[in-house]
Structures are given as structure tokens and as C-alpha cells.
PDB file of N, CA, C and O in Angstrom:
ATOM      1  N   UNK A   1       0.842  -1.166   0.000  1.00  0.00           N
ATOM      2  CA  UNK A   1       0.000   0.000   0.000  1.00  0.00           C
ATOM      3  C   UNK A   1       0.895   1.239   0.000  1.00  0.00           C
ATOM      4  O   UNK A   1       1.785   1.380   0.839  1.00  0.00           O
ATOM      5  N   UNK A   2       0.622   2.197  -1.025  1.00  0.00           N
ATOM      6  CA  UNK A   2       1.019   3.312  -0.891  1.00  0.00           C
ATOM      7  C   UNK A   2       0.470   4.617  -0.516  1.00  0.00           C
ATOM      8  O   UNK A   2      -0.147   4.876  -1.549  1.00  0.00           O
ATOM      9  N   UNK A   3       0.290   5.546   0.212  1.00  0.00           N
ATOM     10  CA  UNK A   3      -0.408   6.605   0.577  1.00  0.00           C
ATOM     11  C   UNK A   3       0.554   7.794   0.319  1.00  0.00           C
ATOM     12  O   UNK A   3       1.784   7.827   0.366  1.00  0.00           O
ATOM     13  N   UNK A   4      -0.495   8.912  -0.013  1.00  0.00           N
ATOM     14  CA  UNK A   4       0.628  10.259  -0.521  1.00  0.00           C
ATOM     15  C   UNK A   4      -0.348  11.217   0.385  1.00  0.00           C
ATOM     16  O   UNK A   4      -1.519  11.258   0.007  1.00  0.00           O
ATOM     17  N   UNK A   5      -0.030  11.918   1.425  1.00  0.00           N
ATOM     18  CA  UNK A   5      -0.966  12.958   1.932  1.00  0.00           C
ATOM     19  C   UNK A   5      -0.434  14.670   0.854  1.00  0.00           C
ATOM     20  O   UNK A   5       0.664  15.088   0.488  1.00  0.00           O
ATOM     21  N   UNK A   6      -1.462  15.057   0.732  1.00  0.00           N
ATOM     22  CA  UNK A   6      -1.073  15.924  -0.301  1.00  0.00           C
ATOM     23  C   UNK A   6      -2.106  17.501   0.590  1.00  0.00           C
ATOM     24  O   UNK A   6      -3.024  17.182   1.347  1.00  0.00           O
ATOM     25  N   UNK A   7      -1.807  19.027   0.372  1.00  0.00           N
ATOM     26  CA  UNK A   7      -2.608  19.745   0.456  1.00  0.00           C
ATOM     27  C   UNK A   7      -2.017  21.064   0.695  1.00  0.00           C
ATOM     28  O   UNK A   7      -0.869  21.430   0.441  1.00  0.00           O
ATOM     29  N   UNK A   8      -3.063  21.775   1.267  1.00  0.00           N
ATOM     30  CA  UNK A   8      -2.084  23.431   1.101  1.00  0.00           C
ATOM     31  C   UNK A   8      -1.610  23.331   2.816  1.00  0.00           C
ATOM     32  O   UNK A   8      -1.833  22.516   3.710  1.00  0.00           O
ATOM     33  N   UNK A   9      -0.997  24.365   2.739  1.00  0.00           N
ATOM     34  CA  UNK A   9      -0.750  24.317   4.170  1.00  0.00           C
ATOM     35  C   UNK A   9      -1.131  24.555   5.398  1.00  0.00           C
ATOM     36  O   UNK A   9      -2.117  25.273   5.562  1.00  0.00           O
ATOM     37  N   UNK A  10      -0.511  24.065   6.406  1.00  0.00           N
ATOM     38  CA  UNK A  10      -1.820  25.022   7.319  1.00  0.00           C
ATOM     39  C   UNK A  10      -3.059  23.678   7.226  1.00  0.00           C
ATOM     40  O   UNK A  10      -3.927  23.755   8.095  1.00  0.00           O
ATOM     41  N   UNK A  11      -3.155  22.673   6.391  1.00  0.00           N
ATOM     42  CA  UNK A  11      -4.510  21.690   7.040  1.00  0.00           C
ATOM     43  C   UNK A  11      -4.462  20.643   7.639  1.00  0.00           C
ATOM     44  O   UNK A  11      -5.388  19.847   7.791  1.00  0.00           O
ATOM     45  N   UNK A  12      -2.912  20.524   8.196  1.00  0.00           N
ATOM     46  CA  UNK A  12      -2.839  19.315   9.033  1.00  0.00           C
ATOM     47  C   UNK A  12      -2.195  17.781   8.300  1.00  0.00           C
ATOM     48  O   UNK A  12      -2.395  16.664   8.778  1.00  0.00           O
ATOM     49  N   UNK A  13      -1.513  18.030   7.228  1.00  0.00           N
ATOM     50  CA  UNK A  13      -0.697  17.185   6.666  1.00  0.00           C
ATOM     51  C   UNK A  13       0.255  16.064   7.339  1.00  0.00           C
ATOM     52  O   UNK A  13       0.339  14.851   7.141  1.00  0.00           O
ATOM     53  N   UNK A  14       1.085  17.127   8.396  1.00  0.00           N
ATOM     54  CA  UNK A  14       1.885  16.121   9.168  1.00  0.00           C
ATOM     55  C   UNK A  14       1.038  15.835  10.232  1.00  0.00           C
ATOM     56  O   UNK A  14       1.497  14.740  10.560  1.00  0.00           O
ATOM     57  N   UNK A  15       0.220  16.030  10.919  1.00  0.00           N
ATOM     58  CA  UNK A  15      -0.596  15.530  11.820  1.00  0.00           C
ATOM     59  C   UNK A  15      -0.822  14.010  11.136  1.00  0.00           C
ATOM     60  O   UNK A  15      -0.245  13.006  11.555  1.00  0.00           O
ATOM     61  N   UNK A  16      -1.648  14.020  10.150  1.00  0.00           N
ATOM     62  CA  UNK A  16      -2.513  12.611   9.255  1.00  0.00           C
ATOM     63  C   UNK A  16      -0.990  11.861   9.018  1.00  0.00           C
ATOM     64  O   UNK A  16      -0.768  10.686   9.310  1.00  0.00           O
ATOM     65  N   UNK A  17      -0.072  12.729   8.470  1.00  0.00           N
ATOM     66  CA  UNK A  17       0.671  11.176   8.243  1.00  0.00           C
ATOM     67  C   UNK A  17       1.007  10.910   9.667  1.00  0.00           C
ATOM     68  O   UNK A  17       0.221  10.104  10.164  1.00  0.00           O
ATOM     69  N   UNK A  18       2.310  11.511  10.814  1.00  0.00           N
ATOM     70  CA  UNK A  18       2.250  10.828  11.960  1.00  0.00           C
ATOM     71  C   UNK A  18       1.115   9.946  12.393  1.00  0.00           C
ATOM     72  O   UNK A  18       1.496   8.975  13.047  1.00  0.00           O
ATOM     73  N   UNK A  19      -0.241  10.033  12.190  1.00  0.00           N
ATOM     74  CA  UNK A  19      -0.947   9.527  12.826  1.00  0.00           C
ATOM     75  C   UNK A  19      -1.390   8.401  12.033  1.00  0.00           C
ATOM     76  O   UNK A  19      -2.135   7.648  12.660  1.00  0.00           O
ATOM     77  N   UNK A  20      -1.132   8.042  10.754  1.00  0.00           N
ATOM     78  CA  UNK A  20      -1.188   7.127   9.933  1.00  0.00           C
ATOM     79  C   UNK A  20      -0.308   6.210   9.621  1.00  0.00           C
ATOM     80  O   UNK A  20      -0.431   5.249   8.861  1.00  0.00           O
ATOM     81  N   UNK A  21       0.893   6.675  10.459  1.00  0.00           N
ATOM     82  CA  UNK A  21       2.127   6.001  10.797  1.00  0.00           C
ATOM     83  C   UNK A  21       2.229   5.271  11.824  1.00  0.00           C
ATOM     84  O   UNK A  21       2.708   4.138  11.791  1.00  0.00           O
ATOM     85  N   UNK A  22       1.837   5.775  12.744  1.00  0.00           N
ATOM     86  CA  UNK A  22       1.793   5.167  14.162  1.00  0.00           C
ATOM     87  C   UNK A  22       0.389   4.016  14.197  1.00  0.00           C
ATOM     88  O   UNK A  22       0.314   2.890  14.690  1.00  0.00           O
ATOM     89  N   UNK A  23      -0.576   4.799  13.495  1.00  0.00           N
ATOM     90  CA  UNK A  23      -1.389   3.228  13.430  1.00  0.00           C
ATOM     91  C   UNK A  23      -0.925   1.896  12.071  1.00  0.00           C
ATOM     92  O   UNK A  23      -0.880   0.676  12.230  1.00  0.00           O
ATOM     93  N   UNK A  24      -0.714   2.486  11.136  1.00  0.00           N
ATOM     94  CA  UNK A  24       0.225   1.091  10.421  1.00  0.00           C
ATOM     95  C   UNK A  24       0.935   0.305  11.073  1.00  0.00           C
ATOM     96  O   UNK A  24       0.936  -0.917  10.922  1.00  0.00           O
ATOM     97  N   UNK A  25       1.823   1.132  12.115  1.00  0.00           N
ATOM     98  CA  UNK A  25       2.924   0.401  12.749  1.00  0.00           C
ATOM     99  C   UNK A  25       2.355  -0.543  13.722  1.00  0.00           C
ATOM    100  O   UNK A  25       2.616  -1.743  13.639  1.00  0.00           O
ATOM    101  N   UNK A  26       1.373   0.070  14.902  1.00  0.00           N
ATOM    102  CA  UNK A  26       0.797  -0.634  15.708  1.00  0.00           C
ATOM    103  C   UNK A  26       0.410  -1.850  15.322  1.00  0.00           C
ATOM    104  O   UNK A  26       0.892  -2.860  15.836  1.00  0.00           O
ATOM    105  N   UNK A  27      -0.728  -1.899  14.141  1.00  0.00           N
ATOM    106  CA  UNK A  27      -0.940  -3.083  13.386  1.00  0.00           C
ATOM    107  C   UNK A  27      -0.248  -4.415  13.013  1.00  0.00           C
ATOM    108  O   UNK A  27      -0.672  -5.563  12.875  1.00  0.00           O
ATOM    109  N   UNK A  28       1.419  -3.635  12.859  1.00  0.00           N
ATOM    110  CA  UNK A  28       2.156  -4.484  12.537  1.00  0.00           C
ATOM    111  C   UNK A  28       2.683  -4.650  11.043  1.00  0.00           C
ATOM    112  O   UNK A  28       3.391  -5.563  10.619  1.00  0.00           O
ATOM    113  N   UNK A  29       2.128  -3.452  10.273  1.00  0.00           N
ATOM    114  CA  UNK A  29       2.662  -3.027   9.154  1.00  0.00           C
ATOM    115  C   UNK A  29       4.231  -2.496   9.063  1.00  0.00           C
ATOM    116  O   UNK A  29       4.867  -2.292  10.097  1.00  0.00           O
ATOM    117  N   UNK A  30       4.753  -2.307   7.875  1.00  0.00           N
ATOM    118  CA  UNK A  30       6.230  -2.154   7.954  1.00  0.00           C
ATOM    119  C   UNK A  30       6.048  -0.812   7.435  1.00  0.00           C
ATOM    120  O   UNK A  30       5.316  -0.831   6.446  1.00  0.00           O
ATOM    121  N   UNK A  31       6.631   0.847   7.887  1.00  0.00           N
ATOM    122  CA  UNK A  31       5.866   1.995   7.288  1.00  0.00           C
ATOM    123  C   UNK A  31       7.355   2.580   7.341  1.00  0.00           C
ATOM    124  O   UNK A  31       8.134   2.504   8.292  1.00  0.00           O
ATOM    125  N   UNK A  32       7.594   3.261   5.934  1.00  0.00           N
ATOM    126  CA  UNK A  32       8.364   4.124   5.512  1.00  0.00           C
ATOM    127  C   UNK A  32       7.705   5.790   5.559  1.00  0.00           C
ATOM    128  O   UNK A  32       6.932   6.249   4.719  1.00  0.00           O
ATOM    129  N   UNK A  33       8.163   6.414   6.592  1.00  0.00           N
ATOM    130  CA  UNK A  33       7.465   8.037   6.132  1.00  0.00           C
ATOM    131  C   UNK A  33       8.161   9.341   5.421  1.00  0.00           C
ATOM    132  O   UNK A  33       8.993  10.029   6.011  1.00  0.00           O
ATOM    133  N   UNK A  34       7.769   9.567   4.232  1.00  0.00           N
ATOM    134  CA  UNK A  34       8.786  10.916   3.871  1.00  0.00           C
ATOM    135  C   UNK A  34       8.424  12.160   4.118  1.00  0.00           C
ATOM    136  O   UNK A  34       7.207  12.340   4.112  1.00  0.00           O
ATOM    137  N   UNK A  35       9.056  13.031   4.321  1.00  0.00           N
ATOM    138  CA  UNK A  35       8.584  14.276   4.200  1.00  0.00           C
ATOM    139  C   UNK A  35       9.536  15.131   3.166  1.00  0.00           C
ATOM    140  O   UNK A  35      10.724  15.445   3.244  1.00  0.00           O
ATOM    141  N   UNK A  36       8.774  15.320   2.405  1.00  0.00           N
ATOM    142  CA  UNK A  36       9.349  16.785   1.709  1.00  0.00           C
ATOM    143  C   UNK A  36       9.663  17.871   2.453  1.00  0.00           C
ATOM    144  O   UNK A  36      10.533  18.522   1.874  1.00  0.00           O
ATOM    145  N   UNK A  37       9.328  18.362   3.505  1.00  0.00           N
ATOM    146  CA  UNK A  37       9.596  19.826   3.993  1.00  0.00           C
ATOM    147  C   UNK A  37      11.001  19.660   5.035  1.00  0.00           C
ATOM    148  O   UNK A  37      11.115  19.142   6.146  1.00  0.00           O
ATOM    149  N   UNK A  38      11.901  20.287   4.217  1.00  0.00           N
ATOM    150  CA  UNK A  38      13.177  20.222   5.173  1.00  0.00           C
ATOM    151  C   UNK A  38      13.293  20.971   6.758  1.00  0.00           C
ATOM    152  O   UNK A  38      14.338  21.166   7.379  1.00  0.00           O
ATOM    153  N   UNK A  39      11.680  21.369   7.260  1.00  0.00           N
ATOM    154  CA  UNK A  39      11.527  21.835   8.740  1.00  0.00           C
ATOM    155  C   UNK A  39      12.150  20.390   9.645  1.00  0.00           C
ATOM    156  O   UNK A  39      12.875  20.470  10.636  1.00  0.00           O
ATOM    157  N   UNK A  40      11.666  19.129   9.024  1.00  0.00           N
ATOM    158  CA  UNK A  40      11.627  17.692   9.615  1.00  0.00           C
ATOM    159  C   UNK A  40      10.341  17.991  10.540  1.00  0.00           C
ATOM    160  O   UNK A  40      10.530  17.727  11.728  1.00  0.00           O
ATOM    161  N   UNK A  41       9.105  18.480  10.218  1.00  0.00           N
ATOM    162  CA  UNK A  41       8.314  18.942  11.362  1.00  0.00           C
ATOM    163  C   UNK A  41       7.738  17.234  11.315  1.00  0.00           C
ATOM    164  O   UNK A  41       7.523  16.686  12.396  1.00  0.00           O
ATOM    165  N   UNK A  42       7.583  16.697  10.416  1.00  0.00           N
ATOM    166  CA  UNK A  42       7.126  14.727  10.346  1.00  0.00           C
ATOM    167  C   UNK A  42       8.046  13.792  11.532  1.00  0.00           C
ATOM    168  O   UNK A  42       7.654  12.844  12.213  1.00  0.00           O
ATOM    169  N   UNK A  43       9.374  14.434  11.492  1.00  0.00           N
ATOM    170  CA  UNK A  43      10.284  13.524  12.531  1.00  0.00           C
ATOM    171  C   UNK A  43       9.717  13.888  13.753  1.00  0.00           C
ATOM    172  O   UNK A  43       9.427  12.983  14.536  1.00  0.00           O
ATOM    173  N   UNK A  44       9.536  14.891  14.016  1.00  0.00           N
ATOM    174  CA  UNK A  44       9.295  15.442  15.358  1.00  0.00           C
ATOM    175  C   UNK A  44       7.579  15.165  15.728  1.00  0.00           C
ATOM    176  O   UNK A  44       7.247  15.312  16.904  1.00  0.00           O
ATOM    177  N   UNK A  45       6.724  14.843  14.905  1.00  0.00           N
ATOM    178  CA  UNK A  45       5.593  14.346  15.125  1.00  0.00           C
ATOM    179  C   UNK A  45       5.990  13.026  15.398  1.00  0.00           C
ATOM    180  O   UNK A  45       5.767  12.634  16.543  1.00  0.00           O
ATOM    181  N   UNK A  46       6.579  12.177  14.536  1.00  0.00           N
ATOM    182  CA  UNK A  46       7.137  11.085  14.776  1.00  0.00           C
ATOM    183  C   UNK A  46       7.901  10.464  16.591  1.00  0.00           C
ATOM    184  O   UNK A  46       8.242   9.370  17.042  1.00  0.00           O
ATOM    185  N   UNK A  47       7.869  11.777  17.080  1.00  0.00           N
ATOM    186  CA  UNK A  47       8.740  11.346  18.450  1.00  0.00           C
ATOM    187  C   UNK A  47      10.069  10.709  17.992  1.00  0.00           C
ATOM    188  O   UNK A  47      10.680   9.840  18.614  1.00  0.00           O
ATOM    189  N   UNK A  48      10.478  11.336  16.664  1.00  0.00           N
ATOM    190  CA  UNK A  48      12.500  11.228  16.289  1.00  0.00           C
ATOM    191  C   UNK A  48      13.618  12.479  17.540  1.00  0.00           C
ATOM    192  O   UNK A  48      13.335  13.677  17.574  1.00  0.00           O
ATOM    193  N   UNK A  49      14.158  12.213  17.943  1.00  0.00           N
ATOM    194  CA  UNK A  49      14.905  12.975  18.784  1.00  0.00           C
ATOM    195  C   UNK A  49      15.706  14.186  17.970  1.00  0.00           C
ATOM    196  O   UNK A  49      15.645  14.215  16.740  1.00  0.00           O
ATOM    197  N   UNK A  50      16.263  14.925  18.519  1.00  0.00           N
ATOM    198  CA  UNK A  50      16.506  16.245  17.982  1.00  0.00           C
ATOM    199  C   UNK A  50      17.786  15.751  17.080  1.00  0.00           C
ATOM    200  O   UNK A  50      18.053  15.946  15.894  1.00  0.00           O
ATOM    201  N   UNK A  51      18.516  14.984  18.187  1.00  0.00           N
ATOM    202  CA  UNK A  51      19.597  14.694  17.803  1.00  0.00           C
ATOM    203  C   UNK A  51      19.918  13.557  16.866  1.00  0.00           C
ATOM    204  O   UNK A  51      21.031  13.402  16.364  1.00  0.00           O
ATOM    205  N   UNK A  52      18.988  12.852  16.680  1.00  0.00           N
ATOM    206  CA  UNK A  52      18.703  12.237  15.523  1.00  0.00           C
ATOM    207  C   UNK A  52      18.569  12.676  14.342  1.00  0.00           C
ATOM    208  O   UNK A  52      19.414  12.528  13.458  1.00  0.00           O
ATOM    209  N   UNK A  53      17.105  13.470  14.172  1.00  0.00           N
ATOM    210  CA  UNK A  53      16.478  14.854  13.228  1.00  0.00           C
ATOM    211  C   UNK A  53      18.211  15.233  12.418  1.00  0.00           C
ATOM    212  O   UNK A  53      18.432  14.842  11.272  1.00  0.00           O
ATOM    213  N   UNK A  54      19.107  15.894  13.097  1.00  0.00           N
ATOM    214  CA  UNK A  54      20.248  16.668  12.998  1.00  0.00           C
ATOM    215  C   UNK A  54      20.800  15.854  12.203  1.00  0.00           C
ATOM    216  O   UNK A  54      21.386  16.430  11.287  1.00  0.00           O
ATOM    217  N   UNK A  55      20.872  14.352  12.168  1.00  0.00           N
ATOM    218  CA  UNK A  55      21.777  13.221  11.468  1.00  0.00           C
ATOM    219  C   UNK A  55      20.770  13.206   9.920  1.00  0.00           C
ATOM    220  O   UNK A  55      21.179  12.573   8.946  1.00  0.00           O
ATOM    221  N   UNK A  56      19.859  13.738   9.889  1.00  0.00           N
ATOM    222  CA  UNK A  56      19.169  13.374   8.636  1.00  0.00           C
ATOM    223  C   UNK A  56      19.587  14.200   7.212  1.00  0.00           C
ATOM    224  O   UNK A  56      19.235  15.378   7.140  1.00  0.00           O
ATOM    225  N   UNK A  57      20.035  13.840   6.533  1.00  0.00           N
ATOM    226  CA  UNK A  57      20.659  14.459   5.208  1.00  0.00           C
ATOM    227  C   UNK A  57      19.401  14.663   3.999  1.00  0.00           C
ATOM    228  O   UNK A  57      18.923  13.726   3.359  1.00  0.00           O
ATOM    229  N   UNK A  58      19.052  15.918   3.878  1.00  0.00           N
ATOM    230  CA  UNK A  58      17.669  16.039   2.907  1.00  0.00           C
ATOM    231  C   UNK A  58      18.399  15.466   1.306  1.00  0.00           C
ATOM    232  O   UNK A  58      19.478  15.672   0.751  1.00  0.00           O
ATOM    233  N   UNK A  59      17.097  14.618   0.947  1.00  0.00           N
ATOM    234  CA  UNK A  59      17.473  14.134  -0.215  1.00  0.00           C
ATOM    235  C   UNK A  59      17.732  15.004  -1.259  1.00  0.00           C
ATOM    236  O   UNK A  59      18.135  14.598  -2.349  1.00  0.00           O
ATOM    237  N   UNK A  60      17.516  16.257  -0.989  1.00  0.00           N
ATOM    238  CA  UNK A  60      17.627  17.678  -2.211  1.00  0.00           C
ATOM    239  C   UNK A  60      19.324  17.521  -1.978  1.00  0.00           C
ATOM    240  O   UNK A  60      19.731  18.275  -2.861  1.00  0.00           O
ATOM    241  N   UNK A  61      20.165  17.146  -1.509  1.00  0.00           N
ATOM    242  CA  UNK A  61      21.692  17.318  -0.934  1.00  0.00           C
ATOM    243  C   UNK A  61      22.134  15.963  -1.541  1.00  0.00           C
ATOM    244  O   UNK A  61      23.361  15.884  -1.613  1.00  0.00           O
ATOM    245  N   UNK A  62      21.388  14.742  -2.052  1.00  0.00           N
ATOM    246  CA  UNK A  62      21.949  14.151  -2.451  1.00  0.00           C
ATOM    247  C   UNK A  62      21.553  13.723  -3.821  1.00  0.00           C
ATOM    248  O   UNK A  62      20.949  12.678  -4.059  1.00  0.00           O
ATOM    249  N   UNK A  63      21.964  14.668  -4.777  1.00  0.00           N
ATOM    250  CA  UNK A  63      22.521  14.504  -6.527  1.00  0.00           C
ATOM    251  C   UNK A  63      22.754  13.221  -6.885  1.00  0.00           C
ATOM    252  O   UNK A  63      21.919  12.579  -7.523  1.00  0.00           O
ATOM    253  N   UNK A  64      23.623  12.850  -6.603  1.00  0.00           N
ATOM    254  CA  UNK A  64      24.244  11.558  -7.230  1.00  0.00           C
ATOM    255  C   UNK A  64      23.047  10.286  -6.850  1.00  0.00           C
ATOM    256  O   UNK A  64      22.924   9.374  -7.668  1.00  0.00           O
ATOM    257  N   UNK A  65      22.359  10.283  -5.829  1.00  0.00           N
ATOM    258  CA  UNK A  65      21.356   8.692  -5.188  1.00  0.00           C
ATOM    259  C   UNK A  65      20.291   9.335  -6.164  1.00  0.00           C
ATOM    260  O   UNK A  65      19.857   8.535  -6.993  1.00  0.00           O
ATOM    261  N   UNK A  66      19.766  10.659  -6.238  1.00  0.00           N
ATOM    262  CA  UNK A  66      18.458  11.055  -6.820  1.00  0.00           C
ATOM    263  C   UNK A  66      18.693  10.631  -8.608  1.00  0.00           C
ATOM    264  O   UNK A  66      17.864  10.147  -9.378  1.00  0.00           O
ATOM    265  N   UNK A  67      20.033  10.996  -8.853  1.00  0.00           N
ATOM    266  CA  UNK A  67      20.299  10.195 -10.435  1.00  0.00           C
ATOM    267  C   UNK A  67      19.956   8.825 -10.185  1.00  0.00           C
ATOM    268  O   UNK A  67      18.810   8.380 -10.254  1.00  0.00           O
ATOM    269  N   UNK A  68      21.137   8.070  -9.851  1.00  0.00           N
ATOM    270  CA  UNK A  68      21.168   6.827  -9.832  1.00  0.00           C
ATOM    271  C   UNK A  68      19.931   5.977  -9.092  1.00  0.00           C
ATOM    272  O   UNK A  68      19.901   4.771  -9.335  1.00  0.00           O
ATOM    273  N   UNK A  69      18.959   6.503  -8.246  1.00  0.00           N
ATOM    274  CA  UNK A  69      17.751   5.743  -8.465  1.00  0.00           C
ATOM    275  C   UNK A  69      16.661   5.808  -9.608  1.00  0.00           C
ATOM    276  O   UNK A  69      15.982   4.925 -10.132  1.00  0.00           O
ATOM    277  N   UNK A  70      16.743   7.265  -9.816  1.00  0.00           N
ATOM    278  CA  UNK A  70      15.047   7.469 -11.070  1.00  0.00           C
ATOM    279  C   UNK A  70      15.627   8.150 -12.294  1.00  0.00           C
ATOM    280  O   UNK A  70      14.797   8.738 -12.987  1.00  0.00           O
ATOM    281  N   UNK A  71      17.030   8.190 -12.738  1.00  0.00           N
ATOM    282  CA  UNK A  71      17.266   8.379 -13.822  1.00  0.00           C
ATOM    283  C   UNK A  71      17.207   9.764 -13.837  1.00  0.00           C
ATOM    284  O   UNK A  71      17.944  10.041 -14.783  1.00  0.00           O
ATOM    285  N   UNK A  72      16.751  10.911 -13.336  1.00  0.00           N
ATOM    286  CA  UNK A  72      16.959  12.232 -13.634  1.00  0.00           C
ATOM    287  C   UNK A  72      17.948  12.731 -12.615  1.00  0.00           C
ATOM    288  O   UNK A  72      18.324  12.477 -11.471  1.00  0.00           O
ATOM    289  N   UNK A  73      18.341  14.129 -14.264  1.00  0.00           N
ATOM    290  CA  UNK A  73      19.743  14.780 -13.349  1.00  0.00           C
ATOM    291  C   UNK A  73      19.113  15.975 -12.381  1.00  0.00           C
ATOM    292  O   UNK A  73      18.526  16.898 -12.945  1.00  0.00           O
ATOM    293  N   UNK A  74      19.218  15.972 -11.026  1.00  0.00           N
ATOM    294  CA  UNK A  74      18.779  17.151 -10.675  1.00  0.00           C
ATOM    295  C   UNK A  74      19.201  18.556 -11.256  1.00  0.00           C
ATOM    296  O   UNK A  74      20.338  18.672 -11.714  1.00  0.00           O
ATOM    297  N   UNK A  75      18.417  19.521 -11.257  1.00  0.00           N
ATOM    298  CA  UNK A  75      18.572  20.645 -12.061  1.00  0.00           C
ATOM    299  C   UNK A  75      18.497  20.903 -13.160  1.00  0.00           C
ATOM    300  O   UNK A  75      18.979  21.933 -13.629  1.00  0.00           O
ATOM    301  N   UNK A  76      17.850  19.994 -13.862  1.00  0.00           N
ATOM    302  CA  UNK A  76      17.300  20.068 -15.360  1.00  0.00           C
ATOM    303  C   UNK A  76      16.335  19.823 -15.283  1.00  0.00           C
ATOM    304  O   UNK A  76      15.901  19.078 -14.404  1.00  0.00           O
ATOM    305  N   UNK A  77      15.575  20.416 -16.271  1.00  0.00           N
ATOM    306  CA  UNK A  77      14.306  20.072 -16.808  1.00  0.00           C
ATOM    307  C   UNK A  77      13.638  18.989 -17.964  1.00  0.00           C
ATOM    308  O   UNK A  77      14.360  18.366 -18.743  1.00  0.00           O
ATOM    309  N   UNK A  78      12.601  18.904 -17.954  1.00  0.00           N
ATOM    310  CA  UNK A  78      12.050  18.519 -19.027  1.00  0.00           C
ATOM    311  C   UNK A  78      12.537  16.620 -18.904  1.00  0.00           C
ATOM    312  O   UNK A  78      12.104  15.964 -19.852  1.00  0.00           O
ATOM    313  N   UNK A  79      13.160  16.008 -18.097  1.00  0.00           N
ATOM    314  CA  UNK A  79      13.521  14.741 -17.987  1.00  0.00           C
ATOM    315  C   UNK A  79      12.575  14.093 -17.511  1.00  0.00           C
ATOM    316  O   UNK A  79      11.766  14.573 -16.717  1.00  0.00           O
ATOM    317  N   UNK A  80      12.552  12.776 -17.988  1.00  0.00           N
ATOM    318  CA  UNK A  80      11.911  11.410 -17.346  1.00  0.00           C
ATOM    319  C   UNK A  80      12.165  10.650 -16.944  1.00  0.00           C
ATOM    320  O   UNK A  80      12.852   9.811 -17.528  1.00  0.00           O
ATOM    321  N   UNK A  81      11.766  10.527 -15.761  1.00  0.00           N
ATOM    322  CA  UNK A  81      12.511   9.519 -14.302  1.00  0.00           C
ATOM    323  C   UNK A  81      11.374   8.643 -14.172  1.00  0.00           C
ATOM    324  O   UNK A  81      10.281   8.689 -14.736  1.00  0.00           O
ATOM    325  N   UNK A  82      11.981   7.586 -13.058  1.00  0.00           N
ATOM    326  CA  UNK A  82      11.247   6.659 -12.874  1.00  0.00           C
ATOM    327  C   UNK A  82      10.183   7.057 -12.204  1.00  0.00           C
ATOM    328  O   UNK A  82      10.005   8.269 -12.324  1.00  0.00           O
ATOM    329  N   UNK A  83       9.211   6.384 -11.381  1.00  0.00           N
ATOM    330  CA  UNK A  83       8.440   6.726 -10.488  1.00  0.00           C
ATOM    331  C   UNK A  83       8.588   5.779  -9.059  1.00  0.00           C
ATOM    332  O   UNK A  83       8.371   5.968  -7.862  1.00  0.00           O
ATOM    333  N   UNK A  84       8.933   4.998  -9.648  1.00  0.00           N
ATOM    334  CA  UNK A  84       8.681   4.066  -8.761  1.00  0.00           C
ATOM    335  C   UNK A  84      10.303   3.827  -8.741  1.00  0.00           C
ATOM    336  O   UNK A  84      10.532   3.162  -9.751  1.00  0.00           O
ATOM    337  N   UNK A  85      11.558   4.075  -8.031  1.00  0.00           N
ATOM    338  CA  UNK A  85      12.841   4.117  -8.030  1.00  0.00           C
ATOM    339  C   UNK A  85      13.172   2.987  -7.550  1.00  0.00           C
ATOM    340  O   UNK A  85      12.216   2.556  -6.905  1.00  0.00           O
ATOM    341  N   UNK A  86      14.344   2.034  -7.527  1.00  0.00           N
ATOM    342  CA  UNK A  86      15.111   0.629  -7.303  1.00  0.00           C
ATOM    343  C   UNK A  86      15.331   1.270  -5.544  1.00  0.00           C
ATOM    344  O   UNK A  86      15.926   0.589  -4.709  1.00  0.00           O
TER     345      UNK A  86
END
């Protein structure tokens, strides 16, 4: 199962995923969570420690994994990448 919480801001985005995280998990599901917003405001809903948070490297910083999984070069346009990345 894949889920994408999507919306403007301000309606409670990271609220629904933390909380859609923590019940997958309970269940006994295996849950990967991303966040796009380099605040990490998702880790910290998450109950991730500060000092953890601090160890996290935003994927915008890593060029070379964002090629070599979906085929596009960051900073160009008009390319077609995978969607679904190795």
C-alpha cells in the first residue's frame, strides 16, 4: 500500500501522516514516512529525537542517489525519471 498525503498548508498534513504512521505500525505493518519539507516537522511528530532529526541528510543534498535511483539529473528540466525508483 502506498499513501501520498497531499494539500495546502496550514490543514494538518503532518498531523494525518504521523498519525497514519503510528497506526500502520501498531498493526504491525512495515511503514516508511517521507517528508518533503526540510523543517523535519514529520520527525518530530514522529517522536524522532533532535539529535537524531540533525543526522538526517535532505534528499535535495543528495545529486548523485536522486540520479542513480530514477534516472533524472537534478537541475534540469524537461527529464523522465522513474516513479517508482530501485
Amino acid at each position: 500500500m502506498k499513501i501520498a498525503v497531499t494539500g495546502k498548508g496550514g490543514v494538518g498534513k503532518t498531523t494525518v501522516s504521523a498519525l497514519l504512521s503510528h497506526l500502520f505500525t501498531s498493526e504491525g505493518k512495515r511503514v516508511i514516512a517521507v517528508d518533503a519539507d526540510p523543517d523535519a516537522n514529520l520527525a518530530s511528530a514522529l517522536g524522532v529525537s533532535k539529535s537524531e532529526v540533525e543526522k538526517i541528510r535532505p534528499i535535495a543534498e543528495m545529486e548523485e542517489l536522486v540520479e542513480e535511483r530514477t534516472g533524472a539529473k537534478p537541475g534540469t528540466s524537461g527529464g523522465i525519471f522513474k516513479i517508482n525508483p530501485k
